[in-house]
C-alpha positions in Angstrom: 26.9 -120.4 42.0 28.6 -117.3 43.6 30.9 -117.1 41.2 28.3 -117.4 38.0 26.7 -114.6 40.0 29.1 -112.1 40.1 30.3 -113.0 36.3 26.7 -112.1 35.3 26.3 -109.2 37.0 29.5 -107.9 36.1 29.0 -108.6 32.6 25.6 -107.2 32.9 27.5 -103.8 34.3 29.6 -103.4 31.3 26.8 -104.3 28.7 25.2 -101.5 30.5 28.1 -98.8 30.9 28.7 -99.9 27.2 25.7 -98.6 26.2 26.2 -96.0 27.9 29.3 -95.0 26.3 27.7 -95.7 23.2 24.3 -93.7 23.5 26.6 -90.6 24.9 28.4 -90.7 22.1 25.8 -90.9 19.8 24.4 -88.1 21.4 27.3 -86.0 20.9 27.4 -87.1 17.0 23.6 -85.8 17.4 23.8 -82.8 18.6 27.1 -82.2 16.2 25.3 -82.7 13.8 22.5 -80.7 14.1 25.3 -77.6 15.6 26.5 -78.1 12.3 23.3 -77.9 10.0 22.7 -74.5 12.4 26.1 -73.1 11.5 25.0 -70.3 9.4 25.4 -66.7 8.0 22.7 -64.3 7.4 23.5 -62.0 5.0 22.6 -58.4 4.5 21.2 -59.2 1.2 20.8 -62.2 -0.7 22.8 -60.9 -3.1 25.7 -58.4 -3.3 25.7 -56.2 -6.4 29.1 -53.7 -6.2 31.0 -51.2 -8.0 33.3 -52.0 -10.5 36.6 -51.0 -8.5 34.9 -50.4 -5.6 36.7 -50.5 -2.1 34.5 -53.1 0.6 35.1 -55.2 3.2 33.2 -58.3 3.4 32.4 -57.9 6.7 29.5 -55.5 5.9 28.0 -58.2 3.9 27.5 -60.4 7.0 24.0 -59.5 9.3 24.2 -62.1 12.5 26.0 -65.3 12.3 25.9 -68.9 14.2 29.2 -69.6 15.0 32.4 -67.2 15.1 33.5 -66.3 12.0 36.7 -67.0 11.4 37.8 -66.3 7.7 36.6 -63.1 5.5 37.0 -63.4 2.6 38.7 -60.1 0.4 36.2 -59.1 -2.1 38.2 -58.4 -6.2 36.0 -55.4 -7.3 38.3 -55.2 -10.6 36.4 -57.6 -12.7 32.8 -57.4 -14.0 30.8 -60.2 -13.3 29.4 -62.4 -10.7 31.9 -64.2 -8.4 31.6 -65.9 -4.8 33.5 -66.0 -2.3 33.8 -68.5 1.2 33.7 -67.5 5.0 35.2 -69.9 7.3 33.0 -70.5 9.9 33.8 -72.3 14.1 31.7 -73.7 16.3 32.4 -75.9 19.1 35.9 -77.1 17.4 33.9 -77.5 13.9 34.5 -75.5 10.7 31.7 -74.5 7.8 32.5 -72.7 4.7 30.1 -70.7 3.8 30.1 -69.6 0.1 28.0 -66.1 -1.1 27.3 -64.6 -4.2 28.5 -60.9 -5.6 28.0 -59.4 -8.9 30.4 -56.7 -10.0 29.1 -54.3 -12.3 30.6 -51.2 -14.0 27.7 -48.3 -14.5 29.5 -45.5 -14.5 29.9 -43.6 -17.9 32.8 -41.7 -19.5 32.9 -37.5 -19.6 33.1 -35.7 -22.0 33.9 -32.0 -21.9 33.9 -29.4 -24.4 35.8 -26.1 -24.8 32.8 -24.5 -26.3 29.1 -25.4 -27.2 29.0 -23.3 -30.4 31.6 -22.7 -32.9 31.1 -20.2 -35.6 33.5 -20.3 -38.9 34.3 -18.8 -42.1 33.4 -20.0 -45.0 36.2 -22.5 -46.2 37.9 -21.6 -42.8 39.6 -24.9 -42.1 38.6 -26.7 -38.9 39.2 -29.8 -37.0 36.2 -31.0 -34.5 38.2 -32.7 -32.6 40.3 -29.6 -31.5 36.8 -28.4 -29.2 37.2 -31.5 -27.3 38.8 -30.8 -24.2 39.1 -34.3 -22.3 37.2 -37.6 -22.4 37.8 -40.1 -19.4 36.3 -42.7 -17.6 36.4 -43.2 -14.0 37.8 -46.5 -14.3 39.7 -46.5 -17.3 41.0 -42.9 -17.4 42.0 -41.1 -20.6 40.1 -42.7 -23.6 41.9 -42.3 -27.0 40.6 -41.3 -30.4 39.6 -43.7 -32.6 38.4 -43.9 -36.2 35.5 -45.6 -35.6 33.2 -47.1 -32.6 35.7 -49.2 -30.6 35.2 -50.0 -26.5 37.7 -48.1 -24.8 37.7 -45.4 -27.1 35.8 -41.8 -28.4 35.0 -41.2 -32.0 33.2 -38.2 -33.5 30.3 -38.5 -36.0 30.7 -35.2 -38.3 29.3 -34.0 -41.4 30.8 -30.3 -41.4 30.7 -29.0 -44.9 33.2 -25.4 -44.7 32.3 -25.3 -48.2 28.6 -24.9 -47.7 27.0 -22.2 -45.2 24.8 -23.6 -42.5 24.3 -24.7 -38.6 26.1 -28.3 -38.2 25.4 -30.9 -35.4 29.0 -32.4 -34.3 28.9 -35.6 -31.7 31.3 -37.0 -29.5 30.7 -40.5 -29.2 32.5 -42.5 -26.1 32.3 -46.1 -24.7 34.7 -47.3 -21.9 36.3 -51.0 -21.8 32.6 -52.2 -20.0 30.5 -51.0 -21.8 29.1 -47.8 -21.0 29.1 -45.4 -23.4 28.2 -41.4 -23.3 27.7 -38.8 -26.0 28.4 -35.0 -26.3 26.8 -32.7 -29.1 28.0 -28.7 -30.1 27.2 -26.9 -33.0 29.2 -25.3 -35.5 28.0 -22.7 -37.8 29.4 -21.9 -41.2 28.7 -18.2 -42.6 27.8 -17.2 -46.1 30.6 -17.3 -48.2 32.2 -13.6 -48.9 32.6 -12.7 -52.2 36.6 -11.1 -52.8 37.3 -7.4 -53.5 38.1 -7.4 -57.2 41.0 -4.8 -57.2 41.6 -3.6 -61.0 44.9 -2.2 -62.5 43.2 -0.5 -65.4 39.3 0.4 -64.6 39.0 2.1 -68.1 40.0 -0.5 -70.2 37.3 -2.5 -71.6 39.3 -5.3 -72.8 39.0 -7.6 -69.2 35.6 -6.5 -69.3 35.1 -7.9 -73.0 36.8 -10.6 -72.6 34.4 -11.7 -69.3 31.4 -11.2 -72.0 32.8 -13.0 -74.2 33.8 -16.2 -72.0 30.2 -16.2 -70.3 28.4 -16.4 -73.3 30.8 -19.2 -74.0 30.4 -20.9 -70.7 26.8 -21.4 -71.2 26.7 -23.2 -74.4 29.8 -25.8 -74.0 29.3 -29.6 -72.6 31.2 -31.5 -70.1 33.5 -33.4 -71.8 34.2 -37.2 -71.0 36.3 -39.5 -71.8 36.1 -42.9 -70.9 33.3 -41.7 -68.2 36.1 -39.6 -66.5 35.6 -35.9 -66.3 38.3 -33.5 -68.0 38.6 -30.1 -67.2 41.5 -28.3 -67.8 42.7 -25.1 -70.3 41.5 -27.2 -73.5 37.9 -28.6 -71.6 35.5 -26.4 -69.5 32.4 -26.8 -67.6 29.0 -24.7 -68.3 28.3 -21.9 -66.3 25.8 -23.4 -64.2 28.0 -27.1 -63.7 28.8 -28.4 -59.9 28.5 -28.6 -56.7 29.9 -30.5 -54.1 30.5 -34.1 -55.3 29.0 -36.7 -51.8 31.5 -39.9 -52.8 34.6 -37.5 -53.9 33.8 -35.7 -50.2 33.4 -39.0 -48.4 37.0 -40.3 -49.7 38.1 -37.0 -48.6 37.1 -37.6 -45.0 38.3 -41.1 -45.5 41.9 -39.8 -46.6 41.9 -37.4 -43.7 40.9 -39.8 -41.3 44.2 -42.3 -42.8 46.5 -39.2 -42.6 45.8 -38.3 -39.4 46.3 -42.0 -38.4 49.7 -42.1 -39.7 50.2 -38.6 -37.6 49.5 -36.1 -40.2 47.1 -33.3 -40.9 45.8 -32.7 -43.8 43.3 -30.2 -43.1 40.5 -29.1 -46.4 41.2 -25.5 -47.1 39.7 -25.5 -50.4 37.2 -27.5 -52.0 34.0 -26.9 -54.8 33.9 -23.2 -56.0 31.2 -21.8 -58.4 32.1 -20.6 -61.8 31.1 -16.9 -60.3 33.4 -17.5 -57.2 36.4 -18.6 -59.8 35.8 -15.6 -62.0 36.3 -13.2 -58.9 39.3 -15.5 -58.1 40.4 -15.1 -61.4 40.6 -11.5 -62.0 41.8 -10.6 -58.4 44.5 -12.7 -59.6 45.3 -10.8 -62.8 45.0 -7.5 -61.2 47.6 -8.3 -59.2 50.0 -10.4 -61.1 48.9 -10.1 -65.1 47.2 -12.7 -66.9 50.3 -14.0 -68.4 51.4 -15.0 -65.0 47.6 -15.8 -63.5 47.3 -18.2 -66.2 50.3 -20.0 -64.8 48.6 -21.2 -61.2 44.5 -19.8 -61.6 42.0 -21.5 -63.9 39.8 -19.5 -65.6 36.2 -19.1 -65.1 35.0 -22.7 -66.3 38.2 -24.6 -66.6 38.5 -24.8 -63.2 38.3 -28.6 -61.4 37.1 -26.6 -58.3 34.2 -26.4 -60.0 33.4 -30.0 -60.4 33.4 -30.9 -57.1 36.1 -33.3 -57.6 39.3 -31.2 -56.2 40.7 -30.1 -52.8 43.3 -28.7 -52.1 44.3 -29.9 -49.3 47.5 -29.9 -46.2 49.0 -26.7 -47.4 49.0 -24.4 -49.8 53.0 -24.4 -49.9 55.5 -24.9 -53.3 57.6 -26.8 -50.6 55.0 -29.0 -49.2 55.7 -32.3 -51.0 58.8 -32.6 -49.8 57.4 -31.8 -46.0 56.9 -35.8 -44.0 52.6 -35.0 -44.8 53.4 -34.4 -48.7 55.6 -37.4 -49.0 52.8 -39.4 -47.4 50.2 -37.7 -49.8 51.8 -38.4 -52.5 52.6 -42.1 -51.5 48.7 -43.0 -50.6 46.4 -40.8 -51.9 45.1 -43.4 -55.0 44.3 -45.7 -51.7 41.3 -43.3 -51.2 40.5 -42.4 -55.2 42.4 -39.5 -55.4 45.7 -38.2 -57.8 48.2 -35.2 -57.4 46.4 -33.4 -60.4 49.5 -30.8 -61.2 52.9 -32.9 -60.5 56.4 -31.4 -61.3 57.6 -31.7 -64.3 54.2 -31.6 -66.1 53.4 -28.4 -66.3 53.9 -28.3 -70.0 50.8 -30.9 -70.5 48.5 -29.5 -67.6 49.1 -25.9 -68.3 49.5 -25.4 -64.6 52.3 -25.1 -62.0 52.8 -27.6 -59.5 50.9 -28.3 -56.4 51.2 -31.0 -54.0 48.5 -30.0 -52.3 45.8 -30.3 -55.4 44.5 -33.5 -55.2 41.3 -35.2 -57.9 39.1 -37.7 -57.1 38.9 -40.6 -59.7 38.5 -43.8 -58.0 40.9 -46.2 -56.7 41.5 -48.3 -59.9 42.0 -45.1 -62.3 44.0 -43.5 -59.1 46.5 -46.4 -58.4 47.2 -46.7 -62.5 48.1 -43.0 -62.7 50.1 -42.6 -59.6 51.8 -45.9 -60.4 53.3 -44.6 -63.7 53.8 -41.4 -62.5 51.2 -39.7 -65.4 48.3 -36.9 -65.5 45.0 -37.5 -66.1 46.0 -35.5 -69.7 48.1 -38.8 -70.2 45.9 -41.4 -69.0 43.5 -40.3 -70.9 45.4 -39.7 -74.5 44.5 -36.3 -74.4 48.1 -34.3 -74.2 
């Protein structure tokens, strides 16, 4: 009976100190547990919003915390957007991560500055916007380059400057960095009156220049456009009444388009002149034969009226130079100017059918179909049109 004692109590005692064991270490699960479900970071904010390449430690981020902090995590400030990022957390030998949210936003905009506020030019006085502009950067993506059109990353300029017609202009400077943001800068530019040239005359008694003027006026005021095909021909055979012209909108706005191709293939090809009146071309005229004869004048001046000037459908344009179509921004003139609508109206070798020297710089607008058939056979409009 002693013996069945002892066996129970002892097994008693270890059922107990079991138990024991057991509810100790289900205490300690306990309170791990609920340690665990404490183990937390309170942040500054519940949500981060930084910079776009800003410099920060995550540190800052973090208010009080229970449990060390082990782990902080390095913050990339160089991409827009929201990202999150883990701190490793200890306490009591366990470990928590503890994930949190930032948002990285660029709001900072490009700047642009301008060598002057106002420009003032002469009229016809050639002039590229774009040389006022003195830098555009952004803080984050530094130098911005010039770009045709709106493009992130980029400045463009919206521009209607007319030289060939007085008045106060509004020029813009449009910019937009890679995020987004975009700025604007606005000048003025202010085109004078147009100046009338000093006629200089070799023989101020003669009434023969002054006859012949009469005589071409009266002329001027009863003749037609003439047409053929719907294509406007002016030239020494074909003139333009006295009161004809003006600048032509869609010969202009394939002039800014041919620009805008030159200078993307590197070259300038800056307007220097474009409509002129049939008063303005009479003045031209005769300065011309005071100083060189008619004979001569007749070779390289139109007369009053049979000037294209007039139309509205010339420019003369890059530079006003015998040797310029041989120059790298001729070659490329002559290679693509029917990609815009427009022909080298006087080409070597033709003088004998336009009546006129050459010039690589005298281009006419006609369209691109009418353009690419002429340049492609290497004819004048005289030609195209069977009128030689």
């Amino acid at each position: 009976m002693r013996m069945k004692k002892k066996v129970l109590i002892a097994g008693i005692a270890i059922i107990l100190a079991a138990s024991a064991v057991v509810g100790y270490i289900w205490s300690q699960n306990q309170k791990k547990e609920q340690d665990y479900a404490k183990m937390e970071i309170t942040f500054q904010k519940d949500r981060q919003i930084l910079e776009y390449g800003e410099k920060i430690d995550s540190r800052s981020f973090v208010k009080h915390s229970f449990g060390e902090v082990k782990t902080y995590p390095n913050v990339n400030t160089k991409k827009t957007g929201s990202h999150t990022i883990t701190y490793v957390l200890t306490y009591e030998g366990q470990t928590k991560k503890i994930p949190y949210t930032v948002e990285v936003k660029d709001t900072r905009k490009p700047t642009i500055k301008l060598k002057e506020n106002h420009i003032t030019l002469e009229y016809g006085q050639k002039y590229d916007v774009a040389d006022n502009i003195k830098s555009v950067r952004d803080p984050i993506d530094g130098p911005l380059k010039k770009a045709n059109k709106k493009a992130a990353g980029s400045y463009w300029i919206d521009s209607k400057l007319n030289v060939l017609e007085a008045g106060s202009y509004t020029i813009t400077i449009h910019a937009q960095d890679l995020n987004g943001n975009s700025a604007e800068k606005k000048f003025t530019v202010t085109v004078e009156k147009k100046k009338e040239p000093e006629l200089k005359e070799k023989n101020p008694s003669s009434s023969d220049e002054a006859s012949s003027s009469q005589t071409e006026g009266s002329e001027a005021a009863s003749v037609e456009p003439y047409y053929v095909n719907g294509v406007l021909l002016v030239n020494k055979k074909h003139a333009l009444p006295q009161n004809y012209g003006g600048m032509d909108s869609n010969a202009y706005a394939a002039l800014q388009q041919l620009q805008a191709g030159a200078e993307a293939a590197g070259y300038s090809m800056p307007l220097i002149s474009g409509y002129r009146s049939y008063a303005y071309q009479a003045s031209l005229y005769n300065s011309y034969v005071a100083q060189d004869g008619q004979e001569l004048a007749d070779t390289y001046s139109a007369r009053p009226g049979h000037s294209e000037h007039q139309s509205g459908l010339a420019f003369d344009i890059g530079a006003l130079d015998n040797g310029y179509g041989n120059t790298p921004g001729g070659r490329w003139l002559n290679a693509h100017c029917a990609d815009y609508g427009f022909i080298l109206r006087y080409p070597a070798g033709k003088e004998s059918i336009t009546g006129y020297q050459y010039e690589p710089w005298h281009v006419r607008y006609v369209g691109k179909e009418i353009a690419s058939r002429i340049m492609s056979q290497g004819i004048t409009l005289e030609e195209y049109l069977g009128d030689v």
